[in-house]
C-alpha positions as CSV (number, residue, x, y, z in Angstrom):
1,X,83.4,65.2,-38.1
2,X,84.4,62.4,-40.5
3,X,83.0,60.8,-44.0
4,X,82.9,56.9,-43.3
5,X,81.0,55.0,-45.2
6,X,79.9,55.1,-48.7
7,X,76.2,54.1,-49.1
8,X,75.8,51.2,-51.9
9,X,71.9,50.7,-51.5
10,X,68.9,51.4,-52.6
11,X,68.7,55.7,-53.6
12,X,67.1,57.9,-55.9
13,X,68.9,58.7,-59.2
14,X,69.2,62.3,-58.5
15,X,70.9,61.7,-55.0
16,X,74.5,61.0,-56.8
17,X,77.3,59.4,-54.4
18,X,76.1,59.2,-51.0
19,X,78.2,59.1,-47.9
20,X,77.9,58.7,-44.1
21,X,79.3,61.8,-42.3
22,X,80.1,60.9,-38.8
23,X,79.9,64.1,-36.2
24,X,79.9,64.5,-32.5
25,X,77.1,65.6,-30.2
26,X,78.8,68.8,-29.7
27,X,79.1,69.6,-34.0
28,X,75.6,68.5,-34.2
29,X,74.3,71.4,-31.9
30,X,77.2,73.8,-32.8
31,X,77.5,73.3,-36.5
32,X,74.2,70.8,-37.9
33,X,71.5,72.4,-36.3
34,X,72.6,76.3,-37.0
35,X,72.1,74.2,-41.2
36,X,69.5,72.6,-40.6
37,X,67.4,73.3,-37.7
38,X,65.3,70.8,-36.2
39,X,65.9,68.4,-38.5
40,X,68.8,68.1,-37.1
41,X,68.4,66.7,-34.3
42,X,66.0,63.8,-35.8
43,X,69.5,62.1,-36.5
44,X,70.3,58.5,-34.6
45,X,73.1,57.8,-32.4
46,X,73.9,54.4,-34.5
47,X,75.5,52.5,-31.7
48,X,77.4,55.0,-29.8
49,X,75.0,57.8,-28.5
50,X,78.1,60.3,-28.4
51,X,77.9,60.8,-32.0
52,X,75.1,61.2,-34.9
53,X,74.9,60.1,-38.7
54,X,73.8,61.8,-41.4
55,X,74.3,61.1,-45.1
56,X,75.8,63.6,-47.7
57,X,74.1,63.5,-51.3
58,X,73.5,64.7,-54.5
59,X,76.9,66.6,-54.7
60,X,77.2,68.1,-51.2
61,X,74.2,70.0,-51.4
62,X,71.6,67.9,-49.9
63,X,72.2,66.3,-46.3
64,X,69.8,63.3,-44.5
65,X,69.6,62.8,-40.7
66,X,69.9,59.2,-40.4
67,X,66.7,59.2,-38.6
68,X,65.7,55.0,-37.7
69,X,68.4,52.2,-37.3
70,X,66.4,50.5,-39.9
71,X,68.5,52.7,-42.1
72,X,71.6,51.4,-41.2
73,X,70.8,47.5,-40.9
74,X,70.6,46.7,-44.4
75,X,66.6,45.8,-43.5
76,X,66.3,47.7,-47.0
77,X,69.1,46.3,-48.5
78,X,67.8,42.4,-49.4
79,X,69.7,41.6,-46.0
80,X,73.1,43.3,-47.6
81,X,75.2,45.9,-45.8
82,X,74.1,49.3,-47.6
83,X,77.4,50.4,-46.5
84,X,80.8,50.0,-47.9
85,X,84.2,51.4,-47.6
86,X,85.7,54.5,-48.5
87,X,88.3,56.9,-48.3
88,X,88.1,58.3,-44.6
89,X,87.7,62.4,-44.5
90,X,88.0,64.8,-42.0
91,X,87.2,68.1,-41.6
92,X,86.6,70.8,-38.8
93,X,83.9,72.2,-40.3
94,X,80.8,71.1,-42.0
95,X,81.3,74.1,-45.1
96,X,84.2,71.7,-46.0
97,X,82.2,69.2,-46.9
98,X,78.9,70.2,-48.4
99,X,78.3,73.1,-50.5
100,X,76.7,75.7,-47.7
101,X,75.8,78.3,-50.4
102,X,73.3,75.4,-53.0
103,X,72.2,73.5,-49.5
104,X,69.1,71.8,-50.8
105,X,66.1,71.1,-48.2
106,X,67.3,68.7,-45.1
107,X,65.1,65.5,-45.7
108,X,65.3,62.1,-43.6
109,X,67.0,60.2,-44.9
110,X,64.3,57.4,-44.4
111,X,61.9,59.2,-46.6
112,X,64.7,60.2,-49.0
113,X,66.5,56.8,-50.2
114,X,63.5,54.5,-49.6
115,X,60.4,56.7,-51.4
């Protein structure tokens, strides 16, 4: 699994930096769902359906399931890219990334950064 993207559009004050984790179909079953249960699986393929996206927010303790493209096009955005560049990270497991033991309700990140 791998941090991508930084998201520069419109959020909630309280979400903080927010960044697109990248993972496989097998670390979503193995690792996302065990976290977050069905939710989990509620998360889009982007363009390649071997992997999923989900976004990491307010601090590593809240994570969205990048549930409709519309998400990712910028449709929300004024026409901009949301996403920017950022320092690529990888890690094995998810616990590196997000703070497992203050892990904050899994919401879509559709209803999350566009309410």
């Amino acid at each position: 699994m791998r941090i991508i993207k930084k998201w520069i559009g419109r959020k909630p004050e309280s979400a903080g930096d927010v960044y697109l984790l990248e993972v496989t179909q097998a670390e979503m079953f193995e690792q996302m769902y065990p976290l977050l249960g069905q939710l989990a699986l509620h998360a889009t393929s982007g363009r390649d359906v071997d992997y999923r996206l989900y976004f990491i927010c307010e601090g590593g303790r809240r994570i969205l399931p990048v549930d409709k493209p519309s998400v990712m096009s910028g449709a929300f955005n004024g026409g901009v890219n949301p996403l920017a560049d950022c320092e690529i990270i990888t890690a094995e497991n998810i616990s590196e990334l997000i703070d497992t033991s203050a892990l904050l309700p899994a919401v879509e990140a559709g209803e999350y950064l566009f309410r």
